[in-house]
C-alpha positions as semicolon CSV with decimal commas, in nm:
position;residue;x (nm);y (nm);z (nm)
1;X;0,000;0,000;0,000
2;X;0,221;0,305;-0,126
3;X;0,506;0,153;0,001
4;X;0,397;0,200;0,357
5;X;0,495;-0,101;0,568
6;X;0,259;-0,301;0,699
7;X;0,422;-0,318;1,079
8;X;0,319;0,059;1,047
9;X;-0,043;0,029;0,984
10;X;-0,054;-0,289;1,271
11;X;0,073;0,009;1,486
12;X;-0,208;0,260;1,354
13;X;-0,470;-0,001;1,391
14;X;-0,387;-0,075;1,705
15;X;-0,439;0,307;1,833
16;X;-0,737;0,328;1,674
17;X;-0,893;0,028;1,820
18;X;-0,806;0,161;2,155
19;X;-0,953;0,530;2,059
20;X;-1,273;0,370;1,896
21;X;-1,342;0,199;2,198
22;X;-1,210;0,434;2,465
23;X;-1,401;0,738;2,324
24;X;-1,684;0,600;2,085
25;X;-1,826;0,293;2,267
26;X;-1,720;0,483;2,637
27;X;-1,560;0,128;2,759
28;X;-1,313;0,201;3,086
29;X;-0,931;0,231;2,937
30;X;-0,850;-0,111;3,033
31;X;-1,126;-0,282;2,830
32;X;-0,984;-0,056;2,552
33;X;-0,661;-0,197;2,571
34;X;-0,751;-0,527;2,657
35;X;-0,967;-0,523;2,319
36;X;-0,661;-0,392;2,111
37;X;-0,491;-0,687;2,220
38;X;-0,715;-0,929;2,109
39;X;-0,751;-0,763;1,817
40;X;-0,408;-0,737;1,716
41;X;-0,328;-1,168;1,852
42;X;-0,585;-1,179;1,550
43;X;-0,449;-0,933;1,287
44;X;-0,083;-1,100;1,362
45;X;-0,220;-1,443;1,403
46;X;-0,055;-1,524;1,693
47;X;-0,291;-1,742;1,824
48;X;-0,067;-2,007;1,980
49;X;0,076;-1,701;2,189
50;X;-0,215;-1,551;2,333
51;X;-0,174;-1,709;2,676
52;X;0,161;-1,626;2,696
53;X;0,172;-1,279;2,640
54;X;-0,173;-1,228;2,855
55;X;0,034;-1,430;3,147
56;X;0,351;-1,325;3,069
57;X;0,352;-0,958;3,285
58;X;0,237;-1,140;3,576
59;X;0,638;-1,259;3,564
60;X;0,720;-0,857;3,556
61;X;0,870;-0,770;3,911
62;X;0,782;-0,342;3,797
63;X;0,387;-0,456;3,739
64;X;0,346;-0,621;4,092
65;X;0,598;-0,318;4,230
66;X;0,321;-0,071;4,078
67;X;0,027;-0,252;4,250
68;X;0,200;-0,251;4,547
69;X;0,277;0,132;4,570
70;X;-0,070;0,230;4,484
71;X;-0,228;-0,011;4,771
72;X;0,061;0,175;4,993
73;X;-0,123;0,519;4,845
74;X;-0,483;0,367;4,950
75;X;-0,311;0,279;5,315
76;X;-0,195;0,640;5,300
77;X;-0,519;0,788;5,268
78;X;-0,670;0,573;5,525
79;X;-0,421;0,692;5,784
80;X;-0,268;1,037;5,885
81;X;0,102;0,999;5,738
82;X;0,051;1,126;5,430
83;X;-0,082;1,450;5,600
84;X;0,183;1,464;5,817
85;X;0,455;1,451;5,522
86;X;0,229;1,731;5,332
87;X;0,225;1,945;5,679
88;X;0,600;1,913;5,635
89;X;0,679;2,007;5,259
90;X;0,368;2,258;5,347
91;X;0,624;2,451;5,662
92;X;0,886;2,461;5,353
93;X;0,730;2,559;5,043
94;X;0,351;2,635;5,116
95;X;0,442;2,993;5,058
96;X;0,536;2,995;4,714
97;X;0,345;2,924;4,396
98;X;0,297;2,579;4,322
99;X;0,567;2,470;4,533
100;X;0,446;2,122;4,606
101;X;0,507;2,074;4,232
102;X;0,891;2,213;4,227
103;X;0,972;1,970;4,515
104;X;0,778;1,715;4,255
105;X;0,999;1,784;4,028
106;X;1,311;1,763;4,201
107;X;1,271;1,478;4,437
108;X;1,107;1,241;4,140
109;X;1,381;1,338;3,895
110;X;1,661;1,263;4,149
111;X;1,476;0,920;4,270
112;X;1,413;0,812;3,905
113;X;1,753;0,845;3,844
114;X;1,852;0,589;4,124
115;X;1,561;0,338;3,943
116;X;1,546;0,435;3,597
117;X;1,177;0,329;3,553
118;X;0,945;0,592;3,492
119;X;0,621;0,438;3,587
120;X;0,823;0,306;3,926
121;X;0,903;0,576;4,042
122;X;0,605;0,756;4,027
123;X;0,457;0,486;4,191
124;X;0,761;0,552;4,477
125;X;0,791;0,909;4,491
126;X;0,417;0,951;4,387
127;X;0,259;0,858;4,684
128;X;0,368;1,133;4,886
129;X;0,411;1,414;4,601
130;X;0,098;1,389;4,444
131;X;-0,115;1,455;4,774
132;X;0,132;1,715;4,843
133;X;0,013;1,919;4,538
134;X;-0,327;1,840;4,571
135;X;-0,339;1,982;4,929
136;X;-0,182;2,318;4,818
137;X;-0,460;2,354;4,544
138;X;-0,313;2,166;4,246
139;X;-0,594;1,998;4,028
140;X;-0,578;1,663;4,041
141;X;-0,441;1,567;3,688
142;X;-0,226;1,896;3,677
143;X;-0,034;1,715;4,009
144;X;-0,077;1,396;3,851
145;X;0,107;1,515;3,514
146;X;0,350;1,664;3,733
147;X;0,531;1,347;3,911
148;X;0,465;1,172;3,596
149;X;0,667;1,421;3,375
150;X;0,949;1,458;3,651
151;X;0,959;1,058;3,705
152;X;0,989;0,984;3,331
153;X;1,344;1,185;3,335
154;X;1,467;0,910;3,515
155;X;1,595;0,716;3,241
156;X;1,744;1,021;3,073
157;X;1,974;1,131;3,390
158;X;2,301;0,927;3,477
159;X;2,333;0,724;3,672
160;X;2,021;0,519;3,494
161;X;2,102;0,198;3,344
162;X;1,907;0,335;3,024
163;X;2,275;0,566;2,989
164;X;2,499;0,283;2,955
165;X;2,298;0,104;2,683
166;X;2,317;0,418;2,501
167;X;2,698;0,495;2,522
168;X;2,746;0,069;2,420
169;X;2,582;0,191;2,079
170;X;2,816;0,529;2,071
171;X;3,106;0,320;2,196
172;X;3,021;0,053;1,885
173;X;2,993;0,329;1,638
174;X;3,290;0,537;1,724
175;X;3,544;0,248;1,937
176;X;3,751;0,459;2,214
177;X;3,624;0,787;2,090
178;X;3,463;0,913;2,350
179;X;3,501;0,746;2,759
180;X;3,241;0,686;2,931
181;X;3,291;1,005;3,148
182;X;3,252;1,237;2,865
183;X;2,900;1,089;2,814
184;X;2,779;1,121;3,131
185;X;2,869;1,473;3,158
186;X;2,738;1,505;2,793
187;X;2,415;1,386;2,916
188;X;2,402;1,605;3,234
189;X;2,426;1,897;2,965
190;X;2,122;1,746;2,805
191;X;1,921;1,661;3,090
192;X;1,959;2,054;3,226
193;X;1,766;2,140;2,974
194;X;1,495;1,921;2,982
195;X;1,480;1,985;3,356
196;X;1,469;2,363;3,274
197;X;1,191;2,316;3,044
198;X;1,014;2,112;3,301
199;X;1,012;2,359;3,518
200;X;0,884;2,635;3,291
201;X;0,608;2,436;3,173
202;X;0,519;2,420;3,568
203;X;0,531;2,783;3,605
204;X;0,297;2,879;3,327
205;X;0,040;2,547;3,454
206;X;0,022;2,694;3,752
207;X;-0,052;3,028;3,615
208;X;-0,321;2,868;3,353
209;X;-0,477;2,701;3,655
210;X;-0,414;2,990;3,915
211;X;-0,220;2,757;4,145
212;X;-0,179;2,990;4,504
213;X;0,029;3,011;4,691
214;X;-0,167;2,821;5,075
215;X;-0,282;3,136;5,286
216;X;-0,038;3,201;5,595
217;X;-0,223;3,117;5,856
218;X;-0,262;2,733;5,735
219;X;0,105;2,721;5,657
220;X;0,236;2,530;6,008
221;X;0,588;2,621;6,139
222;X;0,881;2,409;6,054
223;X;0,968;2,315;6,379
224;X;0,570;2,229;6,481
225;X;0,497;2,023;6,193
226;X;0,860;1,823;6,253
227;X;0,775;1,759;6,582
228;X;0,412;1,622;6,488
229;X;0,522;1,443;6,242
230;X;0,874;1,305;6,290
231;X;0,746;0,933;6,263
232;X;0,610;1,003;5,942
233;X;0,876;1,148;5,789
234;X;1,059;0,807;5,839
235;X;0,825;0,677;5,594
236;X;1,060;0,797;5,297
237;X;1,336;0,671;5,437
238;X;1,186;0,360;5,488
239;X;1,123;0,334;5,108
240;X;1,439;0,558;4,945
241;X;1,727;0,437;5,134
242;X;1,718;0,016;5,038
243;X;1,677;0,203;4,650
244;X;1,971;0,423;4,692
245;X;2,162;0,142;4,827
246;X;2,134;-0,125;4,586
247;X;2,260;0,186;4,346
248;X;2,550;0,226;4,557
249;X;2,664;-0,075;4,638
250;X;2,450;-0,327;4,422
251;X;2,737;-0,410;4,149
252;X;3,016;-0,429;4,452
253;X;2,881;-0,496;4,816
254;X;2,622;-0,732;4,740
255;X;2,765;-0,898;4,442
256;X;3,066;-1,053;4,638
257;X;2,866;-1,198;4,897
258;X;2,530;-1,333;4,688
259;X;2,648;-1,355;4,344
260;X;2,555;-1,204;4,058
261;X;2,214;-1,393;4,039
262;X;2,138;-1,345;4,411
263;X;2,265;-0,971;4,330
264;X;2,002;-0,945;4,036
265;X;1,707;-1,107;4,254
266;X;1,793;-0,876;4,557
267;X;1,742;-0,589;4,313
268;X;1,437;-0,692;4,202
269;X;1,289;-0,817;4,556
270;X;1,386;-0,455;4,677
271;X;1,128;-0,222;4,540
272;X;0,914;-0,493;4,594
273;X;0,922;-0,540;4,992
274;X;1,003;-0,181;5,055
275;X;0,615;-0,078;5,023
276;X;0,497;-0,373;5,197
277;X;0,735;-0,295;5,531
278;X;0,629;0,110;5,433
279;X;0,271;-0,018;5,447
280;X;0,321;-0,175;5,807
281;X;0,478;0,092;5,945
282;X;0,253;0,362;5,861
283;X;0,013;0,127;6,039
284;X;0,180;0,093;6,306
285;X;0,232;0,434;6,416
286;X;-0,131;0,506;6,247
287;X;-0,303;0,269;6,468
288;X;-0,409;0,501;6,754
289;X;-0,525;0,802;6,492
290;X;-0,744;0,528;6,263
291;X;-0,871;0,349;6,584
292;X;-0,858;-0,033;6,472
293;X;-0,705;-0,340;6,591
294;X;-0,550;-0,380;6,266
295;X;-0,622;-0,785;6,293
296;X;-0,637;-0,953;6,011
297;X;-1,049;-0,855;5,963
298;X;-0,944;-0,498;5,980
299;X;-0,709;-0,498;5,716
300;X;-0,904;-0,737;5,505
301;X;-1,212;-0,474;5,468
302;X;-0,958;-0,165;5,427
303;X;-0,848;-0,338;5,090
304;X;-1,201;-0,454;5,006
305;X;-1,265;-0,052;4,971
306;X;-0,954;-0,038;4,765
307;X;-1,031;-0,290;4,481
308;X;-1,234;-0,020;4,279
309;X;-0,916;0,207;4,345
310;X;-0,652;0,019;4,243
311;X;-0,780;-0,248;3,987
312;X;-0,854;-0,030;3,725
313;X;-0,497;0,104;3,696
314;X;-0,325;-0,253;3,721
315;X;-0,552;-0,370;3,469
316;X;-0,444;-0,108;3,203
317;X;-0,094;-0,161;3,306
318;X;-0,128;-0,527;3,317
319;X;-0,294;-0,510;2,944
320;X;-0,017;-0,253;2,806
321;X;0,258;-0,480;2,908
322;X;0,096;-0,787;2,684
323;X;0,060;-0,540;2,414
324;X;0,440;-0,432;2,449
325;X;0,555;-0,838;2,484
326;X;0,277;-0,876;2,137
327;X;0,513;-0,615;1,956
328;X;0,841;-0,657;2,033
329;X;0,836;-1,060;1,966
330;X;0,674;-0,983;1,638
331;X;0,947;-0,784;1,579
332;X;0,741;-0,464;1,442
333;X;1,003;-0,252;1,589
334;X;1,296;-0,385;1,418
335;X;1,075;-0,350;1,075
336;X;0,973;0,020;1,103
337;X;1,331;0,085;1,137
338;X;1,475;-0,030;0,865
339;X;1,185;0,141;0,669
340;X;1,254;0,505;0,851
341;X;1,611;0,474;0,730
342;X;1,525;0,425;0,349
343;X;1,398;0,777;0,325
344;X;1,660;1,006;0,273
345;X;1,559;1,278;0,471
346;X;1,794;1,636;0,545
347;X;1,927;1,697;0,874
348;X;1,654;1,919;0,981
349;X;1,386;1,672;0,900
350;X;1,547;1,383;1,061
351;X;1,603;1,616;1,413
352;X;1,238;1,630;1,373
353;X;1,135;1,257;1,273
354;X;1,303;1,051;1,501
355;X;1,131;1,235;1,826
356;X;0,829;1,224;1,696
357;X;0,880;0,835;1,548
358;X;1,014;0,706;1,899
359;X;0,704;0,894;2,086
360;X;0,482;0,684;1,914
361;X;0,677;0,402;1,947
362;X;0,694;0,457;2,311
363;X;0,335;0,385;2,329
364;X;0,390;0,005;2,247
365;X;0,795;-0,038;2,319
366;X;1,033;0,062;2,617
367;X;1,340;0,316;2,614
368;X;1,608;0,038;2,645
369;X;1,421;-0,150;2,379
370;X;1,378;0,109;2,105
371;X;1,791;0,206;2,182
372;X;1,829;-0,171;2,115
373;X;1,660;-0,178;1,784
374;X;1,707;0,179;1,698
375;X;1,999;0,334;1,850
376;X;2,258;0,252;1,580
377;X;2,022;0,345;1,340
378;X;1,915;0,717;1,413
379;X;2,297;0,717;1,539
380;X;2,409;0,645;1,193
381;X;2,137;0,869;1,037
382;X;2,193;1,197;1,208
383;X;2,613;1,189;1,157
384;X;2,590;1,058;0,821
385;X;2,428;1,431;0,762
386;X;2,673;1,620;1,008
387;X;2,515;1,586;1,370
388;X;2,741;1,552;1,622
389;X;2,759;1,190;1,774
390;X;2,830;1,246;2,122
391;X;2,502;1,463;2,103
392;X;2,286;1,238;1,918
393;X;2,417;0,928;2,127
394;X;2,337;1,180;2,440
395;X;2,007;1,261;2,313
396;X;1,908;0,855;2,288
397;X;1,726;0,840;2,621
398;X;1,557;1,168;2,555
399;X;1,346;1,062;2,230
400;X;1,304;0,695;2,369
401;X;1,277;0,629;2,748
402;X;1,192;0,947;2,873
403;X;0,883;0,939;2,671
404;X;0,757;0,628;2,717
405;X;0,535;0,665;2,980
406;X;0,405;0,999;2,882
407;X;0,235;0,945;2,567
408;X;-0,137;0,853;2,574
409;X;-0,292;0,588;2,516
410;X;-0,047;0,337;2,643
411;X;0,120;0,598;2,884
412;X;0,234;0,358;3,199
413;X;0,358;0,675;3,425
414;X;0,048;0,888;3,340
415;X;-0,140;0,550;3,446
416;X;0,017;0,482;3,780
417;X;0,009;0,900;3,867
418;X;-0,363;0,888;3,776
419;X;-0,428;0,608;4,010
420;X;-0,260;0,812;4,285
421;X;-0,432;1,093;4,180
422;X;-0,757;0,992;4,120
423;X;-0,785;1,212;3,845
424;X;-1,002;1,182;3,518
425;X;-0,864;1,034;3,240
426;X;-0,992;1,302;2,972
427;X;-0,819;1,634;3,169
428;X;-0,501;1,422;3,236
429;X;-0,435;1,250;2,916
430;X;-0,516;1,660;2,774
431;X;-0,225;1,767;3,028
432;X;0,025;1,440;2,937
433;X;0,048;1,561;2,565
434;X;0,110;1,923;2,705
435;X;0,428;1,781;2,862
436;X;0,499;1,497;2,608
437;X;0,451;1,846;2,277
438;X;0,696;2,053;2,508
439;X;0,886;1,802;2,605
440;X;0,935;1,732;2,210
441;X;1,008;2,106;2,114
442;X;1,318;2,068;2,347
443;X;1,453;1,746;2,202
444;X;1,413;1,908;1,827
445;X;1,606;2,223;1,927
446;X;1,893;2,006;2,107
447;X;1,907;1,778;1,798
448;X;1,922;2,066;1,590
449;X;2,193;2,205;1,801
450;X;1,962;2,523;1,827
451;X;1,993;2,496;2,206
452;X;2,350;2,489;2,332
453;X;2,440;2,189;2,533
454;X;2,714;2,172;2,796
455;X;3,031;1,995;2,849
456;X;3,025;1,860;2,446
């Protein structure tokens, strides 16, 4: 059909199967995706896989670490830790515009960095930011778009893993050009930017949606709000520190003394128990304020209320992940690749193409995947017409893991920061492609070395 492949038009029918029944028929997102699975095991005819790639994210260690943090969010809201934590941040920045969303910004970006998963950490980080901005008058998708835009810069910030697998394809390209501490400080240069424009977009949200600043007299003192709340501020801790250190010392400490496979499990058991010893905790030092027994009756009927919650997230989650396992072992990826490169496009139009290409793919494939498939490719593209490698090789994680879970439909971040949030998915998914659009404009500029970049 005009030359168009026909991986591309599995990817269009696929949104608009999703669209069709999201908006037309008025079906909850996760039927929607759910029905552009089965729709697309048919159009491939994979058949003989259809149990395995509907079972196959229950194997994910990030989809059960999702559930998880949003039944810690329900626990949150059943107890008074969460408002302790906001009167905290409220002592610090409840005097300035939309400050609850700058400490989003900062905190999430920083964490993400430590986990390099988008829709984990806003799962993490979300559970106390999100209610943070929504106490100091923050609509609730504007303070769900928030953590989700400053949680999906986690891949794009060193020390992510997503960084390495991007300076292997530089390092392939150009052997012992460039070490592996120029990158990183070529992709701090980047990542200012994008944290600058992050920031910006904040500032004029806040303005569009006349975020105040909270009155004075409901802004506690530092010192009162500490001391009422000291036990709550553990909570963080409680969850941050076993993340920061299996960063620190995951590849060293642990290694030695459980192997590299008992290394590797650890990893992936740790941001699994953290929100289930979080969860007791809060509990714990709750039990007084919520005035139960917290026996095993108690606890069973405070997660009876937060099925309706929590289910509807998981299962779009849940149903994205099949869709992403449907894709990737059909190999559509690897196909629309080799077709983008047969065009022979300028410089300017590539800077623009490959942003735009790798948001969409987003919606179906992750960052580290499309730099798999991809990487060498737009590499090899953009230098063949005079870009600068280190720059486009610094730019990878950007265009490809950064947006990943921004991009409606099949945005995970925007999914898990909605849960948290509560929000509707209309006035979020609206807000998501305000961020993903601006987010975009930034990348284009950089690419077209428009924007200086430092330390390259």
């Amino acid at each position: 059909m005009l030359g168009i492949p026909i991986e591309l038009i599995y990817l269009l029918a696929l949104l608009s199967t999703i669209v069709i029944a999201f908006i037309l028929f008025k079906r909850p997102i996760y039927e929607a995706m759910l029905i552009g699975y089965l729709v697309m095991i048919i159009v491939l005819k994979r058949y003989d896989k259809f149990m395995e790639y509907l079972i196959k994210p229950s194997t994910n260690t990030l989809f059960y670490a999702i559930v998880a943090f949003l039944s810690l969010a329900f626990i949150f809201e059943q107890t008074d830790v969460v408002k302790d934590i906001i009167n905290f941040i409220l002592s610090l920045v409840g005097r300035f515009r939309g400050g609850a969303g700058y400490v989003s910004l900062l905190t999430s970006t920083f964490m993400a960095a430590l986990s390099g998963t988008g829709p984990g950490n806003v799962a993490a980080t979300g559970v106390f930011t999100i209610p943070a901005m929504i106490h100091t008058n923050f609509p609730r998708a504007l303070a769900a778009t928030v953590e989700m835009s400053a949680s999906s810069l986690g891949p794009m910030i060193p020390p992510s893993g997503t960084i390495l697998l991007a300076f292997g394809i530089l390092d392939t390209m150009f052997p012992e050009k460039y070490t592996l501490a120029q990158f990183w400080m070529a992709v701090w240069g980047v990542g200012i930017w994008f944290i600058l424009q992050r920031i910006i977009t904040l500032y004029i949200l806040c303005l569009k949606y006349k975020v105040s600043p909270v009155p004075k007299d409901e802004i506690p003192k530092v010192s009162e709000a500490f001391k009422e709340g000291w036990k709550a501020l553990l909570v963080p801790v409680i969850i941050f520190l076993p993340l920061y250190l299996d960063f620190k010392f995951g590849s060293t400490f642990f290694q030695e003394r459980l192997g590299e496979e008992g290394a590797s499990a650890f990893s992936s058991s740790v941001i699994l128990f953290t929100p289930g010893v979080a969860a007791i905790y809060s509990l714990i030092i709750s039990k007084d304020k919520i005035q139960k027994q917290l026996n095993i009756k108690d606890i069973f009927n405070m997660f009876k209320k937060a099925i309706v919650q929590i289910t509807p997230v998981a299962a779009t989650v849940y149903f994205a992940y099949s869709i992403s396992y449907l894709f990737g072992d059909a190999e559509i990826g690897a196909t629309l690749g080799e077709y983008v490169q047969s065009f022979n496009m300028s410089k300017l139009q590539l800077v623009i193409f490959f942003p735009v290409f790798t948001t969409f793919l987003g919606m179906i494939l992750p960052g580290s995947s499309q730099i798999a498939i991809f990487g060498t490719g737009i590499l090899g593209a953009l230098v063949a017409v005079g870009a600068n490698p280190l720059l486009v090789a610094a730019m990878l994680p950007a265009i490809t893991g950064a947006l990943e879970g921004m991009t409606p439909p099949l945005a995970l971040a925007m999914y898990a920061a909605m849960g948290i949030a509560e929000s509707d998915i209309g006035e979020t998914s609206k807000l998501a492609v305000i961020w993903v659009l601006s987010h975009l404009v930034v990348a284009i500029l950089i690419l077209a070395e428009f924007l200086p970049v430092l330390f390259i």
